[in-house]
C-alpha positions as CSV (number, residue, x, y, z in Angstrom):
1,X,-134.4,-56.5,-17.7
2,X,-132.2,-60.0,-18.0
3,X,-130.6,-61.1,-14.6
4,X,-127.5,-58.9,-13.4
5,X,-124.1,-60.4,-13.9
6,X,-122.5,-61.8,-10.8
7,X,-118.4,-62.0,-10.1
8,X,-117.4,-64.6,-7.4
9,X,-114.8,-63.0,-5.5
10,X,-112.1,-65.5,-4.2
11,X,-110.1,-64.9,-1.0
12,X,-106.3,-65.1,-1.3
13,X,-103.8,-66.2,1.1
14,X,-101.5,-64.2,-1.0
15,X,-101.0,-60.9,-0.8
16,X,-100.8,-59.3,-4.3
17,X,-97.1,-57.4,-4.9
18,X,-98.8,-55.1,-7.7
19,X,-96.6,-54.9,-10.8
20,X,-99.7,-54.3,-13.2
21,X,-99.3,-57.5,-15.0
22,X,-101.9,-59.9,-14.0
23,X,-99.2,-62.8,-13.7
24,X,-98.6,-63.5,-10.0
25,X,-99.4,-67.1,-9.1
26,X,-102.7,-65.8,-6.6
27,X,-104.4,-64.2,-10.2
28,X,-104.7,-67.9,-11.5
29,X,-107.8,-68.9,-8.6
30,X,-109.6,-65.8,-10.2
31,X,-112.5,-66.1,-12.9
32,X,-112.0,-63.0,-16.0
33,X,-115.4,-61.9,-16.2
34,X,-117.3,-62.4,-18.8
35,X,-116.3,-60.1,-21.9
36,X,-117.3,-56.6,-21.9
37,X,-120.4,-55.5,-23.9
38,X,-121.7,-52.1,-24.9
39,X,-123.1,-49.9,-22.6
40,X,-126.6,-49.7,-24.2
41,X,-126.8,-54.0,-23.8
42,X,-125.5,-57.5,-25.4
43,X,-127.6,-56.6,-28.9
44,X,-125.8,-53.4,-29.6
45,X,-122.1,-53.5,-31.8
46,X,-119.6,-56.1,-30.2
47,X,-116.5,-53.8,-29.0
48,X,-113.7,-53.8,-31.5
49,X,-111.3,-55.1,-28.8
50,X,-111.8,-57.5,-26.0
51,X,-112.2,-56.4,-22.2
52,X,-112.3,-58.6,-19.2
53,X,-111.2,-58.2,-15.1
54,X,-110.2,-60.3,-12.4
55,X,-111.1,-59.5,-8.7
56,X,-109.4,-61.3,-5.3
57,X,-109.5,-60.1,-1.6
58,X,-107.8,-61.1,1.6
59,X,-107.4,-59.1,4.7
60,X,-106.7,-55.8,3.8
61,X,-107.5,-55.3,0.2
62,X,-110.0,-56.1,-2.7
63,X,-108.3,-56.4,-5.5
64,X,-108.7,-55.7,-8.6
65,X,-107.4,-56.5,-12.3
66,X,-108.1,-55.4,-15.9
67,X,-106.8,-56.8,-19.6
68,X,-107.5,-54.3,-22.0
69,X,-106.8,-55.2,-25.4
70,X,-105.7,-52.4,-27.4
71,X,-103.6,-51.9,-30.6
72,X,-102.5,-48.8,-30.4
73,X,-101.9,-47.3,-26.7
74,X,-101.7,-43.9,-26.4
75,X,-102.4,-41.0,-24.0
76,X,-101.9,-37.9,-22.7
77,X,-103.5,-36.7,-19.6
78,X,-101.2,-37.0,-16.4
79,X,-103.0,-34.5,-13.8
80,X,-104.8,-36.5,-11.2
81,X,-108.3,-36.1,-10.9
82,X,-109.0,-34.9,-13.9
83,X,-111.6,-35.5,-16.4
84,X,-109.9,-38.9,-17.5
85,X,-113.1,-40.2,-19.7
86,X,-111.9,-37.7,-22.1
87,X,-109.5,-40.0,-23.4
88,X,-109.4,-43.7,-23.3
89,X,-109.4,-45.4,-19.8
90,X,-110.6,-48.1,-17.1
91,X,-113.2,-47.7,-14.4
92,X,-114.9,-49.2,-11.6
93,X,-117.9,-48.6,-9.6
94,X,-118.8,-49.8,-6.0
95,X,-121.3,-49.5,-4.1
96,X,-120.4,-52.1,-1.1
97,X,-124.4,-51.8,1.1
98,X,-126.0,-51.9,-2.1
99,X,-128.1,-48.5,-1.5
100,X,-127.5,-46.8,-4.5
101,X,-126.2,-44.1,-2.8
102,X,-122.6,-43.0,-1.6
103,X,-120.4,-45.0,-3.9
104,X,-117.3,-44.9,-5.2
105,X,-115.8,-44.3,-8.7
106,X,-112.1,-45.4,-9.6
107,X,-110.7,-44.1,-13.4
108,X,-107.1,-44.8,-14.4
109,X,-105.3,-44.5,-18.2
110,X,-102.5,-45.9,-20.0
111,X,-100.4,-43.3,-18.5
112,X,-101.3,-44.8,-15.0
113,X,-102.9,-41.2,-14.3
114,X,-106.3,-41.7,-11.7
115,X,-109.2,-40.0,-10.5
116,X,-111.3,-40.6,-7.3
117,X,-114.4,-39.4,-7.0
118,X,-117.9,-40.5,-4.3
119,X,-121.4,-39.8,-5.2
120,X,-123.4,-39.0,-2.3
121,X,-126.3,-40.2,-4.9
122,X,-126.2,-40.4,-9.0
123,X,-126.3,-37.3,-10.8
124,X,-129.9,-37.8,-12.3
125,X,-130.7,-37.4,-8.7
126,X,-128.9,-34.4,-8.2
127,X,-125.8,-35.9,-6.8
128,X,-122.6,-33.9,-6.6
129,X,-119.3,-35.5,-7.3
130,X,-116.7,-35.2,-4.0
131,X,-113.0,-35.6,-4.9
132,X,-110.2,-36.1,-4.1
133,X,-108.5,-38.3,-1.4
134,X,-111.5,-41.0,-1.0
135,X,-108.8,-43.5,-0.7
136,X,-105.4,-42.8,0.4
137,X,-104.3,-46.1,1.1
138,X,-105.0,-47.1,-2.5
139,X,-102.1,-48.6,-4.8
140,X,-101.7,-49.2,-8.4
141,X,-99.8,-50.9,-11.4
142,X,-100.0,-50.8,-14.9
143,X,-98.5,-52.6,-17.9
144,X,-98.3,-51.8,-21.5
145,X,-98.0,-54.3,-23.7
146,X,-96.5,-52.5,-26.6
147,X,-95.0,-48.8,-26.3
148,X,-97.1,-46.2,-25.3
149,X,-98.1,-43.3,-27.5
150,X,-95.8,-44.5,-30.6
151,X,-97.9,-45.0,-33.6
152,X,-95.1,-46.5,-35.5
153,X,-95.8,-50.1,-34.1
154,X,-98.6,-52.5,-33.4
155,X,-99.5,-52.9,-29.3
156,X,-101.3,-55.7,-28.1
157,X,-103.1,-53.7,-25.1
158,X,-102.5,-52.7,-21.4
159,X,-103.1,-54.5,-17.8
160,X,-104.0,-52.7,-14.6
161,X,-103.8,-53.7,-10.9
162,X,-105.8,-52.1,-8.0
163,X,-106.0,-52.6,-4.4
164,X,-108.2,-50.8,-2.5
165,X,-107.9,-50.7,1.1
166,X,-111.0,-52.1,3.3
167,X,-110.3,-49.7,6.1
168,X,-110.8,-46.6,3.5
169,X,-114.1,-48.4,1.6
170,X,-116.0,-48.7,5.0
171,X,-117.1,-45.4,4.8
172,X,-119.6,-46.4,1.8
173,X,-120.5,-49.0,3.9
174,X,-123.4,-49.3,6.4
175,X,-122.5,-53.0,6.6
176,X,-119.6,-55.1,7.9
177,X,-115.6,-54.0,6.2
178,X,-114.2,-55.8,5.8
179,X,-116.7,-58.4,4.1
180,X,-117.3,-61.8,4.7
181,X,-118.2,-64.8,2.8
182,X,-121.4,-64.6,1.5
183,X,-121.7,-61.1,1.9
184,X,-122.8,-59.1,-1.7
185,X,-121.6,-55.5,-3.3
186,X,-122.8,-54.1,-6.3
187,X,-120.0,-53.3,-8.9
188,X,-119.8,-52.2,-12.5
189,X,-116.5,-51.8,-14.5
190,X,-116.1,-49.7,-17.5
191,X,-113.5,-49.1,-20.6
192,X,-114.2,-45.7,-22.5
193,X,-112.3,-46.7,-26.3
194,X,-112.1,-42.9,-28.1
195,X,-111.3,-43.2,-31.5
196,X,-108.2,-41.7,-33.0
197,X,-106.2,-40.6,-36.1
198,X,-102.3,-40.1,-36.3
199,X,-101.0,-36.7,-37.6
200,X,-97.6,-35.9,-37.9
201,X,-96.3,-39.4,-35.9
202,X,-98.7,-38.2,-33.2
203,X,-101.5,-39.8,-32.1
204,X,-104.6,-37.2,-32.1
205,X,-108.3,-37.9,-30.2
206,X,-111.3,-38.1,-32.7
207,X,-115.0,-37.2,-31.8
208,X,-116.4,-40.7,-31.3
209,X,-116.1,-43.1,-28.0
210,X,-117.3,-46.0,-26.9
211,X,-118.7,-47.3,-23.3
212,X,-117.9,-50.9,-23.1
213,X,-118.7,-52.1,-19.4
214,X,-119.2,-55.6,-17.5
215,X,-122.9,-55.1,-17.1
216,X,-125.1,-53.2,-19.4
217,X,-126.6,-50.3,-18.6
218,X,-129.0,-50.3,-21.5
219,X,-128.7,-46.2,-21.6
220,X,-125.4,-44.0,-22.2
221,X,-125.2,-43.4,-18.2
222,X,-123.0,-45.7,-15.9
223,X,-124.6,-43.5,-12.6
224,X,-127.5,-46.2,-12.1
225,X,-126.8,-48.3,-9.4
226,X,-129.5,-50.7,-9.9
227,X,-128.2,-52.0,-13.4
228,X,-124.5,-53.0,-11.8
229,X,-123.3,-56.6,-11.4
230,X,-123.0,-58.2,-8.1
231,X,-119.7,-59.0,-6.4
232,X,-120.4,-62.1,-4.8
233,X,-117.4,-62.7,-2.0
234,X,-116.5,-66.6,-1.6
């Protein structure tokens, strides 16, 4: 398999106010990552739209921020916890000791709808999801760049802003929360693109998606903790 991808996280001095547009002064010491690929590996088709992340920390938080580019935003699930890979969405994977075991999975959607979930270990090993509540001190913004769920215009995507507490991640840690520099996670991020037809001046969810993530998987399964990136903390 090539070499996993590694992010160097940068530590602000800023805390982030979240307003889900990626355009506070502390975003511009952040690397994107590199462009999304398909799930399946680099040789597979190129995504239709461009996906990349930024990631800071300080103190109490590791954040987190996503540009989605996207022409037409649209979406309709608002319950939380839900099944939100059924329509289009953002996700992120950690796994802060590196065990492949007793991580956490973050999903949000255009309509800033989330679902939390841990797996004690991934489901080819007979792991069982736990939700919901893994992290009540986390906070999120989001940003549409367009207007959401008209098909009448042309978007140009959707931003997202996380911040996830240390004090609720140390329990998928056996190592030292919050980290240090020169400490290591393993991390994946994910963009599930559904495709779509518009009936009536509605937008309607075809039968086709596609898993475009930050480090390939080279199968259709993101639950394999050995194929994520490494979050590298500066």
């Amino acid at each position: 398999m090539p070499e996993l991808p590694r992010y160097p996280c940068h530590r602000t001095a800023t805390p982030l106010p979240l307003d889900g547009t990626l355009t506070h002064p502390a975003w511009e010491q952040a690397p994107w990552t590199s462009d999304f690929v398909d799930i399946t590996g680099p040789d597979a088709t190129t995504p239709r739209f461009r996906t990349r992340a930024k990631l800071l920390y300080d103190d109490q938080y590791l954040y987190v921020g996503g540009q989605l580019e996207e022409p037409h935003v649209w979406s309709t699930m608002t319950e939380p916890n839900t099944w939100l890979y059924e329509e289009n969405n953002f996700e992120l994977f950690l796994d802060p000791d590196g065990d492949g075991e007793n991580y956490y999975e973050f999903e949000i959607n255009p309509l800033g709808t989330i679902w939390e979930l841990s797996l004690p270990k991934p489901y080819s090993a007979g792991g069982v999801p736990v939700d919901p509540d893994n992290l009540p001190g986390l906070r999120t913004a989001l940003h549409i760049a367009g207007t959401l769920n008209d098909p009448a215009d042309t978007d140009t995507g959707w931003t997202v802003e996380v911040a996830l507490p240390w004090a609720d991640l140390a329990k998928y840690n056996k190592n030292q929360t919050p980290p240090s520099a020169g400490d290591e996670w393993r991390m994946n991020l994910m963009r599930i693109e559904w495709d779509h037809e518009v009936v009536d001046g509605e937008y309607r969810k075809g039968k086709e998606q596609d898993f475009w993530v930050w480090s390939p998987q080279y199968v259709v399964d993101m639950h394999k903790p050995d194929q994520w990136g490494v979050l590298s903390f500066e």
